[in-house]
N, C-alpha and C positions, 0 to 999 in steps of 0.2 A: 180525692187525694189530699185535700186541703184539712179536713179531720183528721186524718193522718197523721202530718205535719203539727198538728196542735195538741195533740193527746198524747204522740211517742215522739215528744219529737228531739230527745237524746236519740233514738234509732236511727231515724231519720240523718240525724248530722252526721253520727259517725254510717250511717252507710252511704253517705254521699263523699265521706272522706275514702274509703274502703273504695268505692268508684272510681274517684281520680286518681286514685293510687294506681288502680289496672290499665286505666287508659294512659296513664305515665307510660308506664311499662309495656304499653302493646304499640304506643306510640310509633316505635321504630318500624316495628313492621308493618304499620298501616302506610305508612307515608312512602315506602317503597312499592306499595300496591299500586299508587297513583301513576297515571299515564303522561303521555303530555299529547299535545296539539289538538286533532278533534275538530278543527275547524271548515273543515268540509264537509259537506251532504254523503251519506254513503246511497247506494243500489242506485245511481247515476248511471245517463250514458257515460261522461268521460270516467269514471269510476271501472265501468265495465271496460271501457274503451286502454285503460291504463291495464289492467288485466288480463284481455284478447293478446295485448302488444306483448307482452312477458310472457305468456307461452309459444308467441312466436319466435321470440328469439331476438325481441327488442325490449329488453327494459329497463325502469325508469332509474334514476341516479338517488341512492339515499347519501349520497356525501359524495360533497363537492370541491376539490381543492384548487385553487388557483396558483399558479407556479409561475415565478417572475425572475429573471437570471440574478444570477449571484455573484456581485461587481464584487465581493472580498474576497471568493474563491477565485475568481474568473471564469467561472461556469457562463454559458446561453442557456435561454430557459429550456432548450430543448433538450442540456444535455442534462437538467436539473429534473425534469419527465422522467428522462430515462433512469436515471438513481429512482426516482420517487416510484414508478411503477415498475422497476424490480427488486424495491420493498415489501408492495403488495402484495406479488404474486404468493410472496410465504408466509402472508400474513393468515391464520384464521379467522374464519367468520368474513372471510373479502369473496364474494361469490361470482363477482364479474368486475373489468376493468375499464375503461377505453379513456384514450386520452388524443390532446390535439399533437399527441407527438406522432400521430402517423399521418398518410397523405387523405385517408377518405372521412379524415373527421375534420374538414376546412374550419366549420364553425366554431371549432374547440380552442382555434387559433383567436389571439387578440389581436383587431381591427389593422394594430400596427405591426403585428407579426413578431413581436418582441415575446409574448408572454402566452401560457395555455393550459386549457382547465383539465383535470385529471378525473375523471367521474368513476363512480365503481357501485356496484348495489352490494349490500351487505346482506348475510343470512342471520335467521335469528330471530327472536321477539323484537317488543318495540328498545324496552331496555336491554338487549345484546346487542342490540345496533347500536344502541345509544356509546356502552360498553367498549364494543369495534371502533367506532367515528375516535370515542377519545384514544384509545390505544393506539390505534394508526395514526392518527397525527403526533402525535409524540414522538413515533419511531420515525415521519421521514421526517418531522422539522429537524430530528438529533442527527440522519441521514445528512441532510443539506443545510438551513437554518429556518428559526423561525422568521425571519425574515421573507425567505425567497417563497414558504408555503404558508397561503390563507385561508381558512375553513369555512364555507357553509352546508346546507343545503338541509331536509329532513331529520336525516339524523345529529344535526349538530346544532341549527338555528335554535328548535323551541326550546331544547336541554340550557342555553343559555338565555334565551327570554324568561323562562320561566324561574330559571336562580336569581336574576336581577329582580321579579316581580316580584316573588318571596324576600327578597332581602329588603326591597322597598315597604312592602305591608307589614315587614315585622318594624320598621324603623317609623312606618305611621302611626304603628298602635302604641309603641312608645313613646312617641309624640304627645300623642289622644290621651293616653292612658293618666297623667295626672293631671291636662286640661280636665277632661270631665270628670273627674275624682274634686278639682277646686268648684269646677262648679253646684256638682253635687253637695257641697259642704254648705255653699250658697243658699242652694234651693234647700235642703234637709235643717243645717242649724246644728248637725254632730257629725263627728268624725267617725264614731262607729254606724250610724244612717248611712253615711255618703258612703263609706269603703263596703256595705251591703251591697249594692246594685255593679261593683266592678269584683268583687268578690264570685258572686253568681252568674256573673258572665265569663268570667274565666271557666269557670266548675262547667261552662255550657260548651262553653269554647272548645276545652280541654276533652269532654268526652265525646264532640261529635267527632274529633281526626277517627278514632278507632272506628266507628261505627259507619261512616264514612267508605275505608279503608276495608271490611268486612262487607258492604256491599261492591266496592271497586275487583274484587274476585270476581266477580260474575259480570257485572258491567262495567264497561270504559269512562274512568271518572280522570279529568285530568289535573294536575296537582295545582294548575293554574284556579280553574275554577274551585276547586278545596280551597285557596288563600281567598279569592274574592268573595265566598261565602260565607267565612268567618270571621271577617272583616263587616259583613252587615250584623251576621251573628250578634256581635258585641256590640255591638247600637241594639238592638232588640231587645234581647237580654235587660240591659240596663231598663230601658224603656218598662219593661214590665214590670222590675221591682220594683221602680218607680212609682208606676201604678197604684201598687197594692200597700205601699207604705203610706203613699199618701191616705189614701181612703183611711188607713187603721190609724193615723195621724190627727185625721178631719173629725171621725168616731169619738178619739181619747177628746179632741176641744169640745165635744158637744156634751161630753159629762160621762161615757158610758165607759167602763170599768175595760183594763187591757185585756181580760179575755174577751168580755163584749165585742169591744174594738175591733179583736182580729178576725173573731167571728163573723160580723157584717162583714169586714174587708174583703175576705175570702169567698162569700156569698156575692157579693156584689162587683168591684175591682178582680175577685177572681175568676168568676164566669167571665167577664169581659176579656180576661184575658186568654183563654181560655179558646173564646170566639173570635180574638183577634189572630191568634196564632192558626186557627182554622181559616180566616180567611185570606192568610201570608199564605196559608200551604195551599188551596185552590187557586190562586193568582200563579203561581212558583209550578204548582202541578199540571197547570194546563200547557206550559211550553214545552212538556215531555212529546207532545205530538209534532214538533217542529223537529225535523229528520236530519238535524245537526248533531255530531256528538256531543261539542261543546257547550249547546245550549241544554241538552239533557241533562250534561253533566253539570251545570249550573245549578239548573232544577233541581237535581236527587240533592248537593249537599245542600242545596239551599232551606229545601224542606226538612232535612237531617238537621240543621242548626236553628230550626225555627222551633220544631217540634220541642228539642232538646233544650230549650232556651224558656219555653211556655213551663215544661214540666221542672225546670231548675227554679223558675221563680214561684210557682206554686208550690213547689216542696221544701225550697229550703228556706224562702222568707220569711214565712210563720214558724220555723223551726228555728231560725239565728233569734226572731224577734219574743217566743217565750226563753228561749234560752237566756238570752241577754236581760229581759225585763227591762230596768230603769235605763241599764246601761244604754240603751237606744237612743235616748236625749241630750245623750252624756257630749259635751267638748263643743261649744260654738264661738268660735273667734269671733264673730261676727252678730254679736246677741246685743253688744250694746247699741248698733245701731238700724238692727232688724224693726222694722213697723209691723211687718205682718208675718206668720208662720204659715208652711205651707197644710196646705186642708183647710185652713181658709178663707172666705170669699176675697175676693179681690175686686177692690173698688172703681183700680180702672176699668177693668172687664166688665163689669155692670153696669158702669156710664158707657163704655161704646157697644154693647150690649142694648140697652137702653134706646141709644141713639139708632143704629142701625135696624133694629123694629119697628122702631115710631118709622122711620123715613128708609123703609126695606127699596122700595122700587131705585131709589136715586143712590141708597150704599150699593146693593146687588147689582146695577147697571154699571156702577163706575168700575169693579172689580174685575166683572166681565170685562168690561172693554180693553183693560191693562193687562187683563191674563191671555184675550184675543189677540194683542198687538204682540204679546209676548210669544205665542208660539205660530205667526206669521212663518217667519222664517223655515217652517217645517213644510212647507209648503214647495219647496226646493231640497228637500231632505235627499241622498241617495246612498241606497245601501253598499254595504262592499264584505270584503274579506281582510283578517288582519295577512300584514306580513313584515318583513324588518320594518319597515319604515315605522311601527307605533317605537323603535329603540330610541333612543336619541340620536342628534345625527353626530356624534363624535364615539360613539362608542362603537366597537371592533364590529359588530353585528352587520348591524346599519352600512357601517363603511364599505366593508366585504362585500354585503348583497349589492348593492349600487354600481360598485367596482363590475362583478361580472356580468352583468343586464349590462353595464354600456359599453363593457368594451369587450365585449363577446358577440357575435350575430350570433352565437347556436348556443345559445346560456338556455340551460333545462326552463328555464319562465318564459321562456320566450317559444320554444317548440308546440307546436300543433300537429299533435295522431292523428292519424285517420288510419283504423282498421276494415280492410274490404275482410268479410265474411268468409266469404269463399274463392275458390281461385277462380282466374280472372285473363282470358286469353290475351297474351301481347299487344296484341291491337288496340279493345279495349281498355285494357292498364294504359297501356300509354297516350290515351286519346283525353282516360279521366284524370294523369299527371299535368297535362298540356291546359285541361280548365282549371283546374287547381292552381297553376302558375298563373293562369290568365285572373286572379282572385286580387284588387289591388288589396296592397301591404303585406302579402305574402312570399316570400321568397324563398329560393335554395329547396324547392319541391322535390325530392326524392324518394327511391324505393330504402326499405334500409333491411328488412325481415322478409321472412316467410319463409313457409314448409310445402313441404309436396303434399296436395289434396288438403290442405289446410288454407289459410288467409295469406295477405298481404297488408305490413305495416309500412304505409309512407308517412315523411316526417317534413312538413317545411315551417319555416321561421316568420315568426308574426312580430311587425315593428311596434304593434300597440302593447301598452301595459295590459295586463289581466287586470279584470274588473274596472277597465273604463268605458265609456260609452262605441269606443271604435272600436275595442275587443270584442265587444258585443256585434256592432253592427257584421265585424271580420266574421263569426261564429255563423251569423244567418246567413250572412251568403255559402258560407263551407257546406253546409247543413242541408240548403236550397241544392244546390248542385245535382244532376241528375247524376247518377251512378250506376253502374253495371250489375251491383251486386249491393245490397245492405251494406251499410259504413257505420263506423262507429268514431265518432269523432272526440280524442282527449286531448290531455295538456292542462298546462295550469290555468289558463286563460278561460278553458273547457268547464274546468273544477270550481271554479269561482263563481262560473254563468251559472252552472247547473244546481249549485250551493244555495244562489241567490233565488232561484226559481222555484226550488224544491221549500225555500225556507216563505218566497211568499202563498205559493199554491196551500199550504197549512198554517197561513194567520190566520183565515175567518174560521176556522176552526177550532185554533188557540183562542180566539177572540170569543165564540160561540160558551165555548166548554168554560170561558172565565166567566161570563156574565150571567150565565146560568146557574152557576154554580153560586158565585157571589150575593145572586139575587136569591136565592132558598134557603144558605146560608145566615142575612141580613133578614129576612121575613122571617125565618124564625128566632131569631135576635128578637127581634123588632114587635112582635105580632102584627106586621101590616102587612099593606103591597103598597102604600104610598113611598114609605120613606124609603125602601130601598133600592127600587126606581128613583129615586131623586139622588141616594147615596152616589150611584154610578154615573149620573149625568153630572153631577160635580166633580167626580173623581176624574172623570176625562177631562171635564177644563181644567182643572189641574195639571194633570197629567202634558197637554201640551203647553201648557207652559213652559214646563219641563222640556220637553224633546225641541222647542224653539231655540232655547237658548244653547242648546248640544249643540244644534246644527249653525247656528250663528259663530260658536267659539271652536268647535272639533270640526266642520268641515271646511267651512270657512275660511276657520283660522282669524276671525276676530278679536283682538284684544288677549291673542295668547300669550304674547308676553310675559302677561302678569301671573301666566303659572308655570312661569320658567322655561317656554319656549319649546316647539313640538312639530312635527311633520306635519303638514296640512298633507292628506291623500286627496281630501277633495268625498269624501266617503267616511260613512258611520260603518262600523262593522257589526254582521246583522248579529253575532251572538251575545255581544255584550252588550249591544245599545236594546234589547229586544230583555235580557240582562236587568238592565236598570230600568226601564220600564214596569218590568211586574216588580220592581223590589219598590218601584214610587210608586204605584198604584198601591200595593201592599200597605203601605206608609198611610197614606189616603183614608184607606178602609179601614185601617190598624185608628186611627185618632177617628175618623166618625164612630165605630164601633165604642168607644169609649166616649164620647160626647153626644152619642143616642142614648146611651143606655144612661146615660145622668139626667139628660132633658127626659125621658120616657118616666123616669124615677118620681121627678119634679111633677111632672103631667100628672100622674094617677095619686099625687097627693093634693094637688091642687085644682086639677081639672082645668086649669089656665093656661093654653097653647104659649100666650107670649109669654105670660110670666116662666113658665118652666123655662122655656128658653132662656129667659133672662136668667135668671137660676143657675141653670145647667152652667151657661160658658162664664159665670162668676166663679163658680166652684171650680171651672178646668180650664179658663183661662190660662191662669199661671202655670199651671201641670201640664199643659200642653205645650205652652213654649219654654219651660224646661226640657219636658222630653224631645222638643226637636232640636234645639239646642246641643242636649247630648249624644244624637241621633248624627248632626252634623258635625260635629266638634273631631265624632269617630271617622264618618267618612271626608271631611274637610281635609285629614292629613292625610289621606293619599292622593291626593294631589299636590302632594311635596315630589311624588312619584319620578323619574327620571321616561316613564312607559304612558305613551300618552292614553292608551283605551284604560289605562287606572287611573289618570284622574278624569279622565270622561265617569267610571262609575262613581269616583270619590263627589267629584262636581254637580251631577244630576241628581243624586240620593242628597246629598245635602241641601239641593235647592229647591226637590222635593219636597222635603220636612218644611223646612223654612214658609216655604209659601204656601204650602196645605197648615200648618198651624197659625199660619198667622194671618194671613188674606183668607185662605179657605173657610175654614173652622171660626175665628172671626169675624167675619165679616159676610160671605157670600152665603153661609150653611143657616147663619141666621137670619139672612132675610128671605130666603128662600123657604123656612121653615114658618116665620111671620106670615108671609105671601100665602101659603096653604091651610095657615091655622088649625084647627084639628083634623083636617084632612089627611094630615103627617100618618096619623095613628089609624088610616080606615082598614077595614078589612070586611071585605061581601060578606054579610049574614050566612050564607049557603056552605062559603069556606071554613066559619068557625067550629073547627071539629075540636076534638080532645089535645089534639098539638099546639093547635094555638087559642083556646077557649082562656078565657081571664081567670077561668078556676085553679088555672097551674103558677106558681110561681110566675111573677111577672120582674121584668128587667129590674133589680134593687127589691123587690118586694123583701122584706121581713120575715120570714117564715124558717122558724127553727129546724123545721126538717129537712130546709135546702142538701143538695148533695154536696155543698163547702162549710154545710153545718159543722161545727164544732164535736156534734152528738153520734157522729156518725154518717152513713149513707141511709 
């Protein structure tokens, strides 16, 4: 592709302008594809268990209204029920109703019998429910006031978590967005350099909604996960340009003419990039087997903005930079007190460079031990499920949900299904109600459904939260219970265990399919088996580092304060924190893959284990903490965020970057790579076939026939 971009590359520009023009334009209907929520496990027992129940003739609540008397009319809340659910009845799209305004729904009633919930299941898609929730509320708050009715529950919660999340990521990238434009200007030296790399992260940004949007037809993508993937997106993106400028930067100071220039860049900075974005798409691609939807849907756009992000920096960089010519130098504020330009060497980096080879045992030990102490705390890590509580705690959401969990005993979070299979003779039904009551923290055990020759749905009220540890313990004894007949046991409580379970039983799997992948990917990077076995035992100390400090500040609740203050659940939620994990690992791999392939460069010129080293992290020193700098800078503003699991991913991706470029990659990659000295580069005689044989281009090698030759493929 990179030939391409340097031969035609007027085509090139205007058909990338011709591109965003379409995905402007298809814009709208893609983002209406998007779903929401996602965050349960599907083919569950409670899954099944909520489905047995609704053809029974019990089902579940997608909207939930709370109704509290009305001191301005002089209404009791019960006569404000009655208005409110003979609203419903003629409302369309309302498919069922039940409220605590009758006698056999007690738990519908509030604790102090002042106030009571309205439940109703709506017909419809996700977004016609969505559609129904807003329309009927409208009609009874204009029936009574908004005051006396309060909304939550399925169709109404995620519709507005997901509008504040999107309003908050659009308000980080506007944040970010001329933070790392100045800083760009810093590291570049021109104003047309630096607006290159937020130029083509837009262009990536921009066309992955449609494409995106075009897969969400056929698969459940939800528009929360769309915002948080394009929010790395553009850390990426930039990151690449980055890359490849620099390299065609380093070129121009070493004397070699601008087409030369671009030519190596694109040979060398563009395979990297190339295999960097391959190895974001295997880390990203392997959480597809974790049977969340949300975590899928993380996956598909995340891959979709990585992919798109690789092919925007290899197509349109060599095409703005013959375009532009001189202009690329053009505008440095900052020229008269520049020492050095970037491409480079960097003199600190070669003294701690220097230092950390000579004396690799005592830098590499000291590093480990701060990155061990650093992710201690994971050690107590526990997963969970999101729910109001990531809101803030003043906002309507948050408040709402809290409201009917406490002062409702029969609030939908709190209910526990049990479907018996088959029918079930008097004696035994009521022998298996009498142990089910005898279950502690269970109450209010009743029949509530069933059909002749068909099942029984019983329903009783669990005092624990869903997804805490007495939830849990409450589930195994329900589950343990001898039965008459097969049971099927749901509820939200249900949905969260079986989420959790479902989501660990397919990590070593997830885990298997990354390192595997990672590892064939890196060896053929690399031509060894050394270094990429060493790439991945690094990238895990890294990596906990990362997840220590999540669980020290998001479960914790350490030192949150200082990002403006957030629910402690007590719980990581398994999609997003599983989420940030392969986007920091990606991170990881993404700067070794760029810091191998310069040391490997260095190596087969010099045949000097250390000196290449030294070499390498002089030349990418500086370029590496750049690029995490503007990696963090993107994800740092979301955690201005008001939704605490966004700045958990703004927090972790940034601290990511941070400590893989600058502890990692400085400090631990080099003495580790010292420590092995050409061992870095081995590979079994037996293994060297035609794929990895040194007769083929080798990482950086010179060869004008490269496939980012200038000449063609």
């Amino acid at each position: 592709m990179g030939w391409m971009s340097v031969t035609r590359a007027r085509f090139v520009a205007l058909g990338a302008v011709v591109v965003a023009a379409l995905a402007a334009l298809l814009m709208p209907v893609s983002i209406a594809a998007f779903g929401r929520d996602g965050t349960l496990a599907e083919h569950t027992e409670a899954v099944r268990a909520r489905h047995a129940a609704e053809r029974l003739g019990a089902p579940s609540a997608d909207l939930v209204l709370a109704v509290t008397h009305d001191g301005h009319a002089g209404r009791t809340a019960q006569q404000a029920v009655q208005i409110v659910t003979g609203v419903l009845v003629r409302e369309p799209g309302v498919g069922a109703v039940w409220s605590g305004g009758t006698q056999d729904q007690p738990g519908l009633r509030s604790r102090n019998g002042a106030d009571a919930l309205v439940l109703m299941k709506l017909d419809g898609s996700v977004h016609e429910r969505e559609e129904t929730a807003d329309r009927v509320v409208e009609r009874v708050r204009t029936a009574t006031s908004a005051e006396t009715v309060q909304a939550s529950g399925p169709s109404w919660t995620p519709a507005r978590m997901d509008n504040r999340i999107e309003h908050d990521l659009l308000r980080a990238e506007l944040l970010a967005a001329p933070v790392v434009f100045l800083l760009l200007l810093i590291t570049y030296g021109s104003f047309v350099s630096a607006l290159m790399p937020v130029m083509v992260a837009a262009v990536a940004v921009g066309c992955t909604i449609p494409l995106i949007g075009a897969v969400a037809r056929f698969v459940d993508i939800s528009s929360f996960a769309v915002n948080a993937a394009l929010a790395i997106g553009f850390g990426l993106a930039v990151d690449y340009t980055l890359f490849l400028l620099a390299r065609y930067r380093e070129e121009l100071a070493c004397g070699q003419t601008r087409s030369e220039a671009l030519t190596t860049a694109m040979r060398t900075s563009g395979r990297s990039v190339a295999f960097s974005a391959a190895a974001v798409t295997v880390c990203l691609a392997a959480l597809t087997v974790i049977p969340v939807p949300l975590v899928r849907a993380l996956a598909v756009a995340g891959v979709s903005v990585t992919v798109l992000s690789a092919m925007a920096a290899i197509l349109l960089t060599p095409a703005c930079v013959v375009l532009l010519g001189p202009l690329c130098e053009w505008g440095d504020p900052f020229g008269r007190w520049r020492r050095t330009r970037l491409g480079h060497s960097s003199a600190f980096w070669r003294r701690a460079a220097q230092v950390v080879t000579r004396r690799w045992a005592l830098a590499g030990g000291a590093v480990v031990v701060l990155l061990a102490v650093m992710a201690w705390p994971f050690a107590h890590a526990r997963l969970g499920v999101l729910d109001h509580r990531i809101m803030s705690v003043d906002s309507q959401v948050a408040t709402v949900g809290e409201r009917v969990r406490a002062d409702f005993p029969g609030a939908p979070e709190q209910l526990v299904t049990v479907v018996l299979s088959r029918p079930v003779p008097a004696k035994q039904r009521a022998a298996y109600l009498r142990a089910l009551a005898r279950v502690p923290e269970l109450t209010n055990v009743r029949t509530v459904a069933g059909a002749a020759g068909g099942g029984t749905v019983l329903t009783a009220t669990a005092a624990a939260r869903p997804g805490s540890e007495e939830a849990t313990v409450l589930l195994q004894q329900i589950r343990a219970l001898p039965a008459p007949v097969p049971v099927l046991v749901g509820g939200r409580a249900a949905e969260v265990e079986d989420t959790l379970v479902a989501a660990r039983r397919a990590l070593p799997w997830a885990a298997a399919l990354l390192s595997v992948g990672l590892t064939v990917l890196l060896a053929l990077f690399t031509r060894s088996i050394i270094a990429p076995l060493k790439a991945l035992v690094v990238a895990v100390v890294s990596l906990g580092a990362s997840l220590g400090v999540l669980v020290t500040v998001f479960q914790d609740g350490t030192a949150r304060h200082l990002l403006g203050g957030f629910t402690v659940t007590g719980s990581l939620d398994v999609s997003l924190l599983l989420f940030t994990l392969a986007i920091a690992l990606a991170l990881s791999v993404d700067y070794e893959v760029f810091l191998l392939g310069r040391i490997r460069e260095e190596y087969q010129r010099s045949g000097d284990n250390r000196a290449a080293v030294v070499e390498g992290i002089a030349r990418t020193g500086r370029l590496m903490t750049s690029a995490a700098l503007a990696v963090a800078v993107a994800t740092t503003a979301m955690a201005t965020s008001s939704v605490s699991v966004v700045k958990m991913i703004g927090v972790g991706v940034s601290l990511a970057a941070l400590v893989d470029a600058v502890m990692v990659r400085g400090v631990l990659v080099p003495a580790v790579m010292a420590a092995l000295g050409p061992a870095n580069w081995w590979l079994p005689a037996a293994r060297r076939g035609r794929l990895f044989s040194d007769s083929g281009p080798a990482v950086g090698e010179r060869k004008d026939h490269s496939w980012f030759s200038a000449e063609g493929p």
